[in-house]
C-alpha positions as CSV (number, residue, x, y, z in Angstrom):
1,X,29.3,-19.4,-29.8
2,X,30.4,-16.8,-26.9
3,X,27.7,-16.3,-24.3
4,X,27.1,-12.7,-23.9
5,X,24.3,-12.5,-21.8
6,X,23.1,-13.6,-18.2
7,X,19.8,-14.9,-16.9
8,X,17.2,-12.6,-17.3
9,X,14.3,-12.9,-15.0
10,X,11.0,-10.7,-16.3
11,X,8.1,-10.3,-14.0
12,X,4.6,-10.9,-15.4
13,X,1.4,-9.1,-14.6
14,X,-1.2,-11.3,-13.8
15,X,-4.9,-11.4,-12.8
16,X,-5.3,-11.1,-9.1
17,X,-6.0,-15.1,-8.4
18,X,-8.8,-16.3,-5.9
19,X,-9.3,-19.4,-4.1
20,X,-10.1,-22.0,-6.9
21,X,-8.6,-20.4,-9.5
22,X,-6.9,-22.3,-12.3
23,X,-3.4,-21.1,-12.3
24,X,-2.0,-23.0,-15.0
25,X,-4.3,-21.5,-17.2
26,X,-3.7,-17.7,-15.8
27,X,-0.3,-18.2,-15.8
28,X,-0.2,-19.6,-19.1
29,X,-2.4,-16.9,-20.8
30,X,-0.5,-14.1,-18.8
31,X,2.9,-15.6,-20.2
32,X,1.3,-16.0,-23.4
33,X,-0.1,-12.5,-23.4
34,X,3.5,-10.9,-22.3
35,X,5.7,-12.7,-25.1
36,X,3.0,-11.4,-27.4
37,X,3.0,-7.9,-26.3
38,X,6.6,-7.6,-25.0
39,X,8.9,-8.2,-27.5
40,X,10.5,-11.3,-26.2
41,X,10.4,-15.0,-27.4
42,X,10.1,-18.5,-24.8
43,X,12.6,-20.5,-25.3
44,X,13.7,-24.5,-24.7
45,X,14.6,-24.6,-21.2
46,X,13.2,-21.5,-20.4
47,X,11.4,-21.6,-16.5
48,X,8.7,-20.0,-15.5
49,X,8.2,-19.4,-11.6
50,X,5.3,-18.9,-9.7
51,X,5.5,-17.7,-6.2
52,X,4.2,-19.7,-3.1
53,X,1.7,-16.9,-2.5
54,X,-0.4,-17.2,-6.0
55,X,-0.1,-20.9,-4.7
56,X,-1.6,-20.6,-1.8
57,X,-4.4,-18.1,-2.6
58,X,-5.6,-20.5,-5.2
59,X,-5.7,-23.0,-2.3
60,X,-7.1,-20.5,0.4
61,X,-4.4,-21.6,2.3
62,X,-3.2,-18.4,4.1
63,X,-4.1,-16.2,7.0
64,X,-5.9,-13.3,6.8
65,X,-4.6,-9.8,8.6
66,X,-7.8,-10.4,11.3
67,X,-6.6,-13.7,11.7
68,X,-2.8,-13.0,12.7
69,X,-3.8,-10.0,14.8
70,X,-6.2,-12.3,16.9
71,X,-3.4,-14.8,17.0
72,X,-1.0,-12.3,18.6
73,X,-3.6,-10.5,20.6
């Protein structure tokens, strides 16, 4: 079978997440709720990426605008 198309990377609206948010499961339901909606299918081998950012607000683990302006200040 020829191979006619590329990777093809979709982005995925989400809920804004909080710390202690359980992003598997907001991930999973906003995947979930795109493929429904979108007219696309997961596949095997398919990847699903979630940015260091979502990570970390889940976590609390980032600086707030006040804090990097006192920082430099």
């Amino acid at each position: 079978m020829e191979r006619l198309i590329g990777t093809v990377a979709r982005g995925t609206r989400a809920p804004i997440v909080r710390k202690g948010d359980d992003i598997v499961k907001i991930v999973t339901q906003s995947v979930l709720n795109a493929v429904e909606k979108g007219n696309f299918s997961l596949n095997d081998r398919d990847v699903i990426a979630v940015s260091e950012a979502v990570v970390a607000r889940a976590q609390s683990n980032y600086a707030s605008v006040d804090q990097i302006a006192a920082d430099i200040g």
